[in-house]
C-alpha positions in Angstrom: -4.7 11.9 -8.1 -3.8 8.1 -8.1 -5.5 5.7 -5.9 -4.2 2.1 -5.0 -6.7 0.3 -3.7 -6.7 -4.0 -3.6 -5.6 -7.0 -1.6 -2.3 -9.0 -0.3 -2.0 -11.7 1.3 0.8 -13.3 3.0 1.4 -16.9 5.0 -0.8 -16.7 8.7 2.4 -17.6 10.0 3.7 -14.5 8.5 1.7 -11.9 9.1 2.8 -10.6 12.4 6.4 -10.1 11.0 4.8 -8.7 7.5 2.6 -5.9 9.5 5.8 -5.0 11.2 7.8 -4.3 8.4 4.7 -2.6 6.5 4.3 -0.8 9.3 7.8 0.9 9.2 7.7 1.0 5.2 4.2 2.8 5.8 5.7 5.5 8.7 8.7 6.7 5.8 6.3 6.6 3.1 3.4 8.5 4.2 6.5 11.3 4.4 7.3 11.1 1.3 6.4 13.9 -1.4 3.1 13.3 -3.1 1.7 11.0 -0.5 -1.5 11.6 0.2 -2.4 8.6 2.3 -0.8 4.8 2.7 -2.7 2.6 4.7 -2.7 -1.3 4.9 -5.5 -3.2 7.4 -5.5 -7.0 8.2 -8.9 -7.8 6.7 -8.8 -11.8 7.7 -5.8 -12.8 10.2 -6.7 -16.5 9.5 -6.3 -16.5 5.7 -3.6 -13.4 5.7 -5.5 -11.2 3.7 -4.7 -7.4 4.5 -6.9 -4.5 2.6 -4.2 -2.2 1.2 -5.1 1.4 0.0 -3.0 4.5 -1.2 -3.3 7.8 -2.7 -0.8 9.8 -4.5 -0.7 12.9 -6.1 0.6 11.7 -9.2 2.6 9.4 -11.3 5.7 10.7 -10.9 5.2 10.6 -6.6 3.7 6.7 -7.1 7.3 5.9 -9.2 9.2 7.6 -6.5 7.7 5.5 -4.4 8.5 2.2 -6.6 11.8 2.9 -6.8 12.6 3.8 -3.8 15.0 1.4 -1.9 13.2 1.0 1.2 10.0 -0.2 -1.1 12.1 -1.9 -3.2 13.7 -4.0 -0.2 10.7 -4.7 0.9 9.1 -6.1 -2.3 12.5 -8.1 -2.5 12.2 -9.9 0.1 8.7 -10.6 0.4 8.1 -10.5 -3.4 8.0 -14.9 -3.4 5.3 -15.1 -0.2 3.1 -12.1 -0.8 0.6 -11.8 -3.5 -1.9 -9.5 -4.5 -4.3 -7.9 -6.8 -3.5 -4.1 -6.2 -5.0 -2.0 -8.8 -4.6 1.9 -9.4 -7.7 4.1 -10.5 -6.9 7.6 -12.1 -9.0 10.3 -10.2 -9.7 13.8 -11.0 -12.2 15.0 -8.2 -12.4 14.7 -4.8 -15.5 16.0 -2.8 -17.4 15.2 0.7 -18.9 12.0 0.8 -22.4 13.8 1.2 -21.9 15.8 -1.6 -23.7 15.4 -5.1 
């Protein structure tokens, strides 16, 4: 399993429009194959700053993903206002929180 786990952050002024095109982005995405979760929270509406975290099944669902042209539309056209420090851990267990 891949998770994505880091920060973006967009203009203030921005955001609104930004969560509703995540938002649609996100509804198609967590359909796609090898999603396991897609999820993207405004952690600071004054600054911008939105906590983004995904999980995928594996490379090849996370590339999908990439090249898919709803993402890369998105990226397009917010690629010059958003930026971020996104970074993907490779994980080979998951368990309970509660469990050793």
């Amino acid at each position: 399993m891949l998770i994505i786990k880091g920060y973006l952050d967009v203009d203030p002024a921005d955001l609104a429009q930004f969560m509703r095109e995540l938002n649609a982005l996100a509804s198609t995405t967590r359909k796609r194959c090898g999603n396991i979760a897609y999820e993207a929270a405004v952690d600071d509406p004054r600054s911008g700053r939105l906590l983004i975290s995904e999980r995928w099944v594996d490379q090849a669902a996370l590339s999908a993903h990439l090249q898919a042209g709803d993402t890369i539309a998105f990226v397009s056209r917010w690629n010059r206002t958003m930026r971020g420090e996104l970074r993907k851990y490779d994980a080979s267990t998951e368990r309970d929180i509660m469990d050793r």
